[in-house]
py3Dmol code that shows the C-alpha trace and the ligand (Angstrom):
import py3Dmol

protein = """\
ATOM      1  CA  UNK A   1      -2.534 -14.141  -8.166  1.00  0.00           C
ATOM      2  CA  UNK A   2       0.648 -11.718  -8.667  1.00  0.00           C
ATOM      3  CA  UNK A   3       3.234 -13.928 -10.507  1.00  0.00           C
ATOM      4  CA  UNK A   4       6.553 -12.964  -9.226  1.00  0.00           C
ATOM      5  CA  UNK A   5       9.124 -10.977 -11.553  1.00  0.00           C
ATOM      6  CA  UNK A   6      12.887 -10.753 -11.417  1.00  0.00           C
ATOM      7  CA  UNK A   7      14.648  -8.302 -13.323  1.00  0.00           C
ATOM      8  CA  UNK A   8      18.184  -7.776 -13.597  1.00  0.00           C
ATOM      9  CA  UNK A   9      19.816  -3.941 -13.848  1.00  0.00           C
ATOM     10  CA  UNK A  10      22.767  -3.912 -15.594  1.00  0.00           C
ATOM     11  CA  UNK A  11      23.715  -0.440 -15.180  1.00  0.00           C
ATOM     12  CA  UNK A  12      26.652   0.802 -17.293  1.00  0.00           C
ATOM     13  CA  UNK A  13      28.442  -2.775 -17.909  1.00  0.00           C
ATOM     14  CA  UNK A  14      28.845  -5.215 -20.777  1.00  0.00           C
ATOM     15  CA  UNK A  15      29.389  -4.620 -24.470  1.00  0.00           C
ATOM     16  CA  UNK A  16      26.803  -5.743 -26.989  1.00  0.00           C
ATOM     17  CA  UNK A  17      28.820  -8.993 -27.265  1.00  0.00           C
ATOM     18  CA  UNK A  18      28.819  -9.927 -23.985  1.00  0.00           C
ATOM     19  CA  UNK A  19      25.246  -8.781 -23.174  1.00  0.00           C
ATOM     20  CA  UNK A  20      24.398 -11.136 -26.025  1.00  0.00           C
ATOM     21  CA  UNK A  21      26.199 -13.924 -24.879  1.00  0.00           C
ATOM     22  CA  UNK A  22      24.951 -13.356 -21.243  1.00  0.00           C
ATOM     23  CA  UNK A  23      21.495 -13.658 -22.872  1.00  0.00           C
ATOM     24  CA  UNK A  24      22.685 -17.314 -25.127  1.00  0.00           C
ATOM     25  CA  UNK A  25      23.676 -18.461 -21.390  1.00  0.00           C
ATOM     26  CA  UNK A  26      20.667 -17.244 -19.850  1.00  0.00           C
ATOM     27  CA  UNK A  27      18.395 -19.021 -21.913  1.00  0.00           C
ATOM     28  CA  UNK A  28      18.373 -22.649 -21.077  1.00  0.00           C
ATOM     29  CA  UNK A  29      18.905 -21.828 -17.284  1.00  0.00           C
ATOM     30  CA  UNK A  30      15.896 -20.258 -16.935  1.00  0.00           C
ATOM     31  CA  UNK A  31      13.665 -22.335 -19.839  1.00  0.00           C
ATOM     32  CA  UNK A  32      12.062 -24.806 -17.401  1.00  0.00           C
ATOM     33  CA  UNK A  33      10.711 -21.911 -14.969  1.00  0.00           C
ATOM     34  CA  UNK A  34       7.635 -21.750 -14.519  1.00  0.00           C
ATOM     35  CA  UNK A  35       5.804 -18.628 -13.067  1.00  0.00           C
ATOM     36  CA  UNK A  36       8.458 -16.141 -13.030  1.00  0.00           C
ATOM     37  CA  UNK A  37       8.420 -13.456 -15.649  1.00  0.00           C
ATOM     38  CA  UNK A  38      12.395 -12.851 -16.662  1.00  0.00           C
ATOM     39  CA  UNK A  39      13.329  -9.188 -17.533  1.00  0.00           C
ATOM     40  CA  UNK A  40      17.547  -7.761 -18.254  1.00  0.00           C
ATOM     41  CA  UNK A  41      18.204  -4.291 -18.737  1.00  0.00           C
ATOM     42  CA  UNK A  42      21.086  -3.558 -20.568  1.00  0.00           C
ATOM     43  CA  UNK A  43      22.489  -0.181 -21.764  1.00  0.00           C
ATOM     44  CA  UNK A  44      20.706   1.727 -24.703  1.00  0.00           C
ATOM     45  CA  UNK A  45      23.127   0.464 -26.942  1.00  0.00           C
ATOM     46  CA  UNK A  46      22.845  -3.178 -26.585  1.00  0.00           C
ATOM     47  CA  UNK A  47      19.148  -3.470 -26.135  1.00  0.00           C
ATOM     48  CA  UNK A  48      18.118  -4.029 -29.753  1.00  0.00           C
ATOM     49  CA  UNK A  49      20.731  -7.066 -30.006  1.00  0.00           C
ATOM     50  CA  UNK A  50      19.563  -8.339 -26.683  1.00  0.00           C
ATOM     51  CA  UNK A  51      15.851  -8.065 -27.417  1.00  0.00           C
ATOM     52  CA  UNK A  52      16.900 -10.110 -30.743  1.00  0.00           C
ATOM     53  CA  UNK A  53      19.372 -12.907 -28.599  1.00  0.00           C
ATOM     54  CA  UNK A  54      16.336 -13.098 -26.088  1.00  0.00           C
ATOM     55  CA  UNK A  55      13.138 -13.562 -28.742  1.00  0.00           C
ATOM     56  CA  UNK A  56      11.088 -16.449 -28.449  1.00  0.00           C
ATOM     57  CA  UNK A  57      12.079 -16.985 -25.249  1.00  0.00           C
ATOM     58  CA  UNK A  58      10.937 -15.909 -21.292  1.00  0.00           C
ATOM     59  CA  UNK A  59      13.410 -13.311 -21.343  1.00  0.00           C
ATOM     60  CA  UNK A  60      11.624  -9.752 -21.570  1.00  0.00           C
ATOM     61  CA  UNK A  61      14.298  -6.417 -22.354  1.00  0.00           C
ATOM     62  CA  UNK A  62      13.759  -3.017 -20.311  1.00  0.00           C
ATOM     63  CA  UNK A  63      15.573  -0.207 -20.846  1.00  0.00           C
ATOM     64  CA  UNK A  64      16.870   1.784 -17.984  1.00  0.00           C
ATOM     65  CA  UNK A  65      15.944   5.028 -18.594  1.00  0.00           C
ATOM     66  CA  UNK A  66      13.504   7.745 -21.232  1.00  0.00           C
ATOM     67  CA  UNK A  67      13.134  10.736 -22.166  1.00  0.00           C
ATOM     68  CA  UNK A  68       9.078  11.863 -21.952  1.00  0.00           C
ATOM     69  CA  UNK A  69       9.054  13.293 -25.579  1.00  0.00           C
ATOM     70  CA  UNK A  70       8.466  11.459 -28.759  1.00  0.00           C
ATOM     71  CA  UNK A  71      10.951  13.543 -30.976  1.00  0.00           C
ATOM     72  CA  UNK A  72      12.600  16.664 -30.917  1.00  0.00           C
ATOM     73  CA  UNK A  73      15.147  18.798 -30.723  1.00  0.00           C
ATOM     74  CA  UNK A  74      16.696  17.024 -27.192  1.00  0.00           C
ATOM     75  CA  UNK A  75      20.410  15.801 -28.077  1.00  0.00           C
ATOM     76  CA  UNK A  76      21.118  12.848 -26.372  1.00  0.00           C
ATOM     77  CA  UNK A  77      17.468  11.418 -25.431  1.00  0.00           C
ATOM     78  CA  UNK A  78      16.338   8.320 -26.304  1.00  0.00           C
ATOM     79  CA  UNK A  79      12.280   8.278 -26.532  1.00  0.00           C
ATOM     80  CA  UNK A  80       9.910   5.688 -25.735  1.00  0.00           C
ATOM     81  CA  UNK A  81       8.586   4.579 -28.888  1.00  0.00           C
ATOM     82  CA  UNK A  82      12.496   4.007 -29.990  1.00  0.00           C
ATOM     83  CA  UNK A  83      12.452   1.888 -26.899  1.00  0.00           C
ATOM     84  CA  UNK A  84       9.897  -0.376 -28.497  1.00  0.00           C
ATOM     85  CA  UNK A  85      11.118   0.012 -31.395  1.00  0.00           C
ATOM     86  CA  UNK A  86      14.509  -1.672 -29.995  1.00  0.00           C
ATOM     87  CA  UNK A  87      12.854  -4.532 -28.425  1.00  0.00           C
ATOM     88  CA  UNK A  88      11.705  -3.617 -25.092  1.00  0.00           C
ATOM     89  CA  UNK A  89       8.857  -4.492 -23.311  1.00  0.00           C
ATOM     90  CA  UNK A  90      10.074  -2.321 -20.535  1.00  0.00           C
ATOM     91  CA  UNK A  91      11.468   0.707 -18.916  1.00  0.00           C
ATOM     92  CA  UNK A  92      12.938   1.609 -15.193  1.00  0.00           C
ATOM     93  CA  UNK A  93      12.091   4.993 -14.163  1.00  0.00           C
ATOM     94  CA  UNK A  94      13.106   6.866 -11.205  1.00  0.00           C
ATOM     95  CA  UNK A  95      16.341   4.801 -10.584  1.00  0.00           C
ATOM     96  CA  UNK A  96      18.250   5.540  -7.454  1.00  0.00           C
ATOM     97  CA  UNK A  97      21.112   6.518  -9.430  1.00  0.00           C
ATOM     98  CA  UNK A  98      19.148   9.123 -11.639  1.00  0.00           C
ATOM     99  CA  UNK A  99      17.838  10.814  -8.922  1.00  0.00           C
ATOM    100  CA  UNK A 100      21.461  11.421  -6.941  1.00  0.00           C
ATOM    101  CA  UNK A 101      23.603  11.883 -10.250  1.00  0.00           C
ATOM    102  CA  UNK A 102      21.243  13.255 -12.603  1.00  0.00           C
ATOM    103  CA  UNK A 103      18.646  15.416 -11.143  1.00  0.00           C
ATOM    104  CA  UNK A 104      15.345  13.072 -11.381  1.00  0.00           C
ATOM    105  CA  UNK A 105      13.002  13.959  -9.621  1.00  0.00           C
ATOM    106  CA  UNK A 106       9.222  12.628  -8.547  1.00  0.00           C
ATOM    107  CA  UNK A 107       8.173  14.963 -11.173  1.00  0.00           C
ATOM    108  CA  UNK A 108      10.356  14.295 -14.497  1.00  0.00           C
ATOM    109  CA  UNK A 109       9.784  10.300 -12.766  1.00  0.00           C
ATOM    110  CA  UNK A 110       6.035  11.062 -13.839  1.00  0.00           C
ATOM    111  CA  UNK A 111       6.489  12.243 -17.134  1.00  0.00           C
ATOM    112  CA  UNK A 112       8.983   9.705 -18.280  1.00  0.00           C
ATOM    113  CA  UNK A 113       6.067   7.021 -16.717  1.00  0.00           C
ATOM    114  CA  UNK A 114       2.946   8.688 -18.265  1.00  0.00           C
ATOM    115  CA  UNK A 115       5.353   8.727 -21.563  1.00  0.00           C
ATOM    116  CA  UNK A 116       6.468   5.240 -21.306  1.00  0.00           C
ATOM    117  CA  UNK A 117       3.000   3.975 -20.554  1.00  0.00           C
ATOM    118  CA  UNK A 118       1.212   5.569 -23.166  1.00  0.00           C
ATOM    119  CA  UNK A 119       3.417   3.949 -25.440  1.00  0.00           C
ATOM    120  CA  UNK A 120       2.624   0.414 -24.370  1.00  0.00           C
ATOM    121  CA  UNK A 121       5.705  -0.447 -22.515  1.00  0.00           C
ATOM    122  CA  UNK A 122       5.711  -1.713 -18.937  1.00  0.00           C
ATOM    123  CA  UNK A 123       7.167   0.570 -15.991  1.00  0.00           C
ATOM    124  CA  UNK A 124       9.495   0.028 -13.390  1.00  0.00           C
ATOM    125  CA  UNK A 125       8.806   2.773 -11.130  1.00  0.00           C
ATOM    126  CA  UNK A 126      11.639   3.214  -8.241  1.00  0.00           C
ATOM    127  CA  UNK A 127      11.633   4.417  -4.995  1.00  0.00           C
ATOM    128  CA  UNK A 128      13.392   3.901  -1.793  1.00  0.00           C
ATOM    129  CA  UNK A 129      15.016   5.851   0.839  1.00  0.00           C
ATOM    130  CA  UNK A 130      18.550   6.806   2.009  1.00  0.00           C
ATOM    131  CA  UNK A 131      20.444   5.894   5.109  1.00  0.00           C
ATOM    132  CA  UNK A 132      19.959   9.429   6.434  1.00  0.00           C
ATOM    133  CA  UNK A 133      16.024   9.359   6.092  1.00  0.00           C
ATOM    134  CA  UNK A 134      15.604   6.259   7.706  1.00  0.00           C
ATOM    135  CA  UNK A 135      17.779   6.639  11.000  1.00  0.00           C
ATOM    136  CA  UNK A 136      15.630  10.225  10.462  1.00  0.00           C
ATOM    137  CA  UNK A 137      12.489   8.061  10.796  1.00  0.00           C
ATOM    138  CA  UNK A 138      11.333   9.386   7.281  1.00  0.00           C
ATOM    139  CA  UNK A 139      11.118   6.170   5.600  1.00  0.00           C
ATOM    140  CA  UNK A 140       7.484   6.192   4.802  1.00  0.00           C
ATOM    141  CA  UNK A 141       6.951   9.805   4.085  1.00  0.00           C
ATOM    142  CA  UNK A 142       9.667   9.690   1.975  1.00  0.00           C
ATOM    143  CA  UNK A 143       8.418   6.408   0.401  1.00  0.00           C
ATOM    144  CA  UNK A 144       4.822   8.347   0.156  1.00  0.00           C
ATOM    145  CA  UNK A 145       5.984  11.439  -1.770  1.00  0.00           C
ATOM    146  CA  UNK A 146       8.147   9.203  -4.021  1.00  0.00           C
ATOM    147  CA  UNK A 147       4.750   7.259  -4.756  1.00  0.00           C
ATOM    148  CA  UNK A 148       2.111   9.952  -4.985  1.00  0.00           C
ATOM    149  CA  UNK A 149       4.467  12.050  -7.410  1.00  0.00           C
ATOM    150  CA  UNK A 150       5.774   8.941  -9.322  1.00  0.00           C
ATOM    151  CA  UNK A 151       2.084   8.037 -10.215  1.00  0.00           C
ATOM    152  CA  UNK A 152       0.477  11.831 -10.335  1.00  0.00           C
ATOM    153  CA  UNK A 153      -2.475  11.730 -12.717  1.00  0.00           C
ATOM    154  CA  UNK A 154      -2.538   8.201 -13.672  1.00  0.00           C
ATOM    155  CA  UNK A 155      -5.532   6.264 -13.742  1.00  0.00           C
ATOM    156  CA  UNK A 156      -6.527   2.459 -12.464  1.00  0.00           C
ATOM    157  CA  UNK A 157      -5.925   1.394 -15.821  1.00  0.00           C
ATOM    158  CA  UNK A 158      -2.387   2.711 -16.423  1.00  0.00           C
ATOM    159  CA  UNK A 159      -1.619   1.277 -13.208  1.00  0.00           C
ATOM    160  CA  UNK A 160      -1.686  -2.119 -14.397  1.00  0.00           C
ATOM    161  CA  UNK A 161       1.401  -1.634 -16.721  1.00  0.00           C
ATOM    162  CA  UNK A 162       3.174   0.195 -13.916  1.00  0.00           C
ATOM    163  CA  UNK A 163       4.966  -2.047 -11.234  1.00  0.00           C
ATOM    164  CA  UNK A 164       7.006  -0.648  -8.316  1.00  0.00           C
ATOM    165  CA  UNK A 165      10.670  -1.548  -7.156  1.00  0.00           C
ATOM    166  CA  UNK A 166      11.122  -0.470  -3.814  1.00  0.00           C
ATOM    167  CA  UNK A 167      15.032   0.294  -3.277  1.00  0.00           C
ATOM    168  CA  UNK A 168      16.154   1.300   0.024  1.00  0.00           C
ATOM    169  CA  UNK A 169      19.315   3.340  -1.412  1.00  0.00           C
ATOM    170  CA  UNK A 170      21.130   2.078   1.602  1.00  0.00           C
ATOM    171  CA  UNK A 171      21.277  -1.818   0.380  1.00  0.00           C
ATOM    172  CA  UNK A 172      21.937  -0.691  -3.209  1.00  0.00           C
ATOM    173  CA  UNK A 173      25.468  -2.125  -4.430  1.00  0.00           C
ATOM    174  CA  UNK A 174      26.614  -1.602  -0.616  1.00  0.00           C
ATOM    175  CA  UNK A 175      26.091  -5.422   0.285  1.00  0.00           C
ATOM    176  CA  UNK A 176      23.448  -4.410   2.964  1.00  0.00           C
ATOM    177  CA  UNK A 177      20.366  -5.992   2.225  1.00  0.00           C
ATOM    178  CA  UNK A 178      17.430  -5.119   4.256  1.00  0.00           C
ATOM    179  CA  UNK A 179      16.041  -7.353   6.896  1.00  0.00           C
ATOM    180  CA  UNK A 180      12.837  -9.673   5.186  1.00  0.00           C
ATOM    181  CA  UNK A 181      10.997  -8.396   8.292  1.00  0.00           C
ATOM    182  CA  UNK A 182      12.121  -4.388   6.747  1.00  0.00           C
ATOM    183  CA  UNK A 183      11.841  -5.029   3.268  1.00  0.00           C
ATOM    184  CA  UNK A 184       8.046  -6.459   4.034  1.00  0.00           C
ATOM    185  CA  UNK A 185       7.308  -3.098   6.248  1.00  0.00           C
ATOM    186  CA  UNK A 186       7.610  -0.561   4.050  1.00  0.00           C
ATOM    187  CA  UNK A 187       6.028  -3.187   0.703  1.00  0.00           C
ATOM    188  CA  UNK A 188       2.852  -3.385   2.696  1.00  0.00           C
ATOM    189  CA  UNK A 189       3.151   0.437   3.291  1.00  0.00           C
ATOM    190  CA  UNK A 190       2.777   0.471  -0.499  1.00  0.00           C
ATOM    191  CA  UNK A 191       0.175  -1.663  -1.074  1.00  0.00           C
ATOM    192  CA  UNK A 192      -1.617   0.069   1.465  1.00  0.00           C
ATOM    193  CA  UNK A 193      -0.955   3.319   0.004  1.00  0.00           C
ATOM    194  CA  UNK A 194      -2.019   2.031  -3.781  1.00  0.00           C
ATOM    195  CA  UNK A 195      -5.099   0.737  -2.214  1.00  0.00           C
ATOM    196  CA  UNK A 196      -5.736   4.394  -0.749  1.00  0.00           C
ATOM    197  CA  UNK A 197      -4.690   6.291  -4.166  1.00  0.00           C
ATOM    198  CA  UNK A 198      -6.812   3.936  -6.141  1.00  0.00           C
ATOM    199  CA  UNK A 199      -8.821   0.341  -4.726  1.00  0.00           C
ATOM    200  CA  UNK A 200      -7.718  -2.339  -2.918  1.00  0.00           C
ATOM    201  CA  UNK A 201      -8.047  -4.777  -6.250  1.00  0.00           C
ATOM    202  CA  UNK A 202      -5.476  -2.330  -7.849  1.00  0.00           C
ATOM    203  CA  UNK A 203      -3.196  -2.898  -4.992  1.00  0.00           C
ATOM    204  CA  UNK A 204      -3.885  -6.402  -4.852  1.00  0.00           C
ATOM    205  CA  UNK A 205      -2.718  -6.580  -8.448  1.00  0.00           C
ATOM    206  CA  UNK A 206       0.122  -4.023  -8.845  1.00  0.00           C
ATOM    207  CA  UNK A 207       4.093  -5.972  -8.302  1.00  0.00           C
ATOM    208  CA  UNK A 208       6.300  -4.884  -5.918  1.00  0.00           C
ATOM    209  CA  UNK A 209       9.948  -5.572  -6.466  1.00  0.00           C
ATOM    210  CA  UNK A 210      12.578  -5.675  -3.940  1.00  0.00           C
ATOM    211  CA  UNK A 211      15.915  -3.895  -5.211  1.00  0.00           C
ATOM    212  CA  UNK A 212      18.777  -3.696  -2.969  1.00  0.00           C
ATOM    213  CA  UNK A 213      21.607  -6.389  -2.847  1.00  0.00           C
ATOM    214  CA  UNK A 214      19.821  -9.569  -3.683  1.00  0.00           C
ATOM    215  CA  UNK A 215      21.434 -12.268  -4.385  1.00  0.00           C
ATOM    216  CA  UNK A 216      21.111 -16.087  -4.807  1.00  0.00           C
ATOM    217  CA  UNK A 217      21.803 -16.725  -0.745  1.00  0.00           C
ATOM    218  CA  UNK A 218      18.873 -13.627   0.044  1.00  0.00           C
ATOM    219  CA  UNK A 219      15.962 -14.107  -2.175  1.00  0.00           C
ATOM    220  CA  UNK A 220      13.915 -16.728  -0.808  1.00  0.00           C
ATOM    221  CA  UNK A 221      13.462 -15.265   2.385  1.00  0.00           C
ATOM    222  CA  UNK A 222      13.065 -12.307   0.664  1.00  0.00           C
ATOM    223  CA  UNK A 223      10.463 -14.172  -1.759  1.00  0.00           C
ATOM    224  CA  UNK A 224       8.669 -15.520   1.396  1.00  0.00           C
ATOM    225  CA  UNK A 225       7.220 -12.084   2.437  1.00  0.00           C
ATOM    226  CA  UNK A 226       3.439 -11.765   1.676  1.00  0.00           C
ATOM    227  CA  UNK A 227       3.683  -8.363  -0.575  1.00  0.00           C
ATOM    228  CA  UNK A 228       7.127  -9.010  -2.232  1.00  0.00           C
ATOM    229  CA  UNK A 229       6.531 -10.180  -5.348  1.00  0.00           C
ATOM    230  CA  UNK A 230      10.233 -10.244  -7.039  1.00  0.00           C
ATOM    231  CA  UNK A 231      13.648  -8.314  -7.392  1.00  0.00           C
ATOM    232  CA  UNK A 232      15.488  -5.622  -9.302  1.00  0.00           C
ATOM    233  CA  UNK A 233      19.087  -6.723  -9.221  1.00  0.00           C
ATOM    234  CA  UNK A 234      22.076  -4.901 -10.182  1.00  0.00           C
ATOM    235  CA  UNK A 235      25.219  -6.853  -9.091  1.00  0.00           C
ATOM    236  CA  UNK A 236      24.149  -9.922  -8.834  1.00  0.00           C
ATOM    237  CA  UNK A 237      22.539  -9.960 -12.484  1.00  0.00           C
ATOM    238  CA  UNK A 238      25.974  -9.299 -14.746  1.00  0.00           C
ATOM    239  CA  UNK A 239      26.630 -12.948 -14.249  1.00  0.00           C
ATOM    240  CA  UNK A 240      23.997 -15.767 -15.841  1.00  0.00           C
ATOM    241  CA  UNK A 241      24.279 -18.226 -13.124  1.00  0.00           C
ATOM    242  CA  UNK A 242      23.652 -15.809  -9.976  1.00  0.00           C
ATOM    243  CA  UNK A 243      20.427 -14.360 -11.737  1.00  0.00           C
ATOM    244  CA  UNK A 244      19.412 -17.446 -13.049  1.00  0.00           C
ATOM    245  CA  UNK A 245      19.830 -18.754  -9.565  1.00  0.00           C
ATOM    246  CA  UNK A 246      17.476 -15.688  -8.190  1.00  0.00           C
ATOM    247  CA  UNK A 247      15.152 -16.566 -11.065  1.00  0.00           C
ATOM    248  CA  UNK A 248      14.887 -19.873  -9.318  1.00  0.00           C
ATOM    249  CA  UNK A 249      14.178 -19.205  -6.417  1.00  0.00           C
ATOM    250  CA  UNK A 250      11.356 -21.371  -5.767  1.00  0.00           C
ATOM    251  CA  UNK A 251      13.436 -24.551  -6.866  1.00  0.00           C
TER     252      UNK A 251
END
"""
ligand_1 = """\
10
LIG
C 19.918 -1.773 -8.451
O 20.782 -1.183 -9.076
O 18.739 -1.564 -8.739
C 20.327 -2.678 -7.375
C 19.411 -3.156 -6.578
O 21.662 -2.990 -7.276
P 22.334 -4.120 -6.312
O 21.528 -5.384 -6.458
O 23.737 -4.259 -6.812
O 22.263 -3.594 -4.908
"""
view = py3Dmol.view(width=600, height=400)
view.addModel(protein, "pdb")
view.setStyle({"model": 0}, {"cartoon": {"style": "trace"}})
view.addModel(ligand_1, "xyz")
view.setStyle({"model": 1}, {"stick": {}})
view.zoomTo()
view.show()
């Protein structure tokens, strides 16, 4: 019913040449797929030559980040519609990284979302908690507020364009990966919390990502859990044979 996606976040690496070229050896490895929607995120400056490597194939393009206005005076942002306009199909929001080195916040998380959405570009809406929360026993409050605030004022239909990566900021780039058993906890927390902020056939629909350390050797039993329904992966994305080898997961 949910088909699974895999997206790969590139964070600050590779030049437009070698984002490109990533994307020429991408291609055939992940042609014969079948039921996995593809996304890379590359930074701002290669999307538009990635979005043109990567047409008329699987691969979708998300940016990794928005400002929540269309135009203005605000040196330095890059707006949705330009997003589009580059290519993408997508857009993370609410990164772990934004929130501890750049001061997101649920709140500016929910304006970049409602932004991005009513533009026609699909979100990536992140959440997770840190090390200190959990041993705190925080996790799902934590994971609540993130949620409620991420998705303030949207409505069932905006929700379908809006898919969540949950990223325990524990496992991210550290090599930890949570347990399937934790991962699956706190995904059916969500699901259960969607279904409470809107129906249960909205939270039967909406995808949940896993983010957090995934790699080839991790993602089926990952993949096996009842409410995951893909990854966000930073590390092991930069190279074309370890994502493609997450892509295929169920091979
Ligand atoms: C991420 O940056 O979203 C991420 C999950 O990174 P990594 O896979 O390297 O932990």
């Amino acid at each position: 019913m949910r088909t699974p996606l895999i997206a790969g976040n590139w964070k600050l690496f590779k030049t437009i040449s070698e984002a490109t070229a990533f994307v020429t050896a991408l291609k055939p490895l992940v042609a014969e797929v079948q039921g996995v929607e593809v996304v890379i995120s590359p930074v701002f400056t290669a999307l538009s030559s990635v979005a043109a490597a990567a047409a008329g194939s699987r691969i979708r393009v998300a940016a990794q980040d928005c400002y929540w206005e269309e135009e203005g005076a605000f040196t330095g942002e890059v707006a949705p519609g330009l997003l589009k306009d580059a290519g993408c199909s997508h857009v993370i929001i609410g990164h772990s990284e934004r929130r501890q080195y750049f001061g997101e916040t649920d709140e500016t998380a929910n304006r970049k979302t409602r932004a991005a959405l009513a533009t026609g570009l699909t979100v990536l809406l992140c959440v997770g908690e840190t090390l200190v929360q959990r041993e705190a026993g925080d996790t799902f409050t934590v994971i609540e507020s993130q949620i409620t605030g991420g998705l303030q004022s949207l409505v069932a239909e905006e929700l379908k364009q809006v898919v969540i990566a949950y990223e325990p900021v524990w496992a991210i780039g550290t090599g930890k990966t949570a347990s399937d058993e934790q991962a699956q906890q706190v995904h059916a927390f969500i699901r259960q919390l969607v279904a409470k902020l809107y129906s249960q056939a909205d939270a039967d629909q909406i995808l949940i990502l896993y983010g957090g350390s995934v790699k080839p050797e991790n993602v089926k039993g990952l993949m096996s859990q009842p409410d995951i329904d893909g990854a966000l992966v930073g590390g092991a994305s930069l190279k074309a044979d370890s994502f493609a080898a997450i892509v295929r997961f169920n091979s």
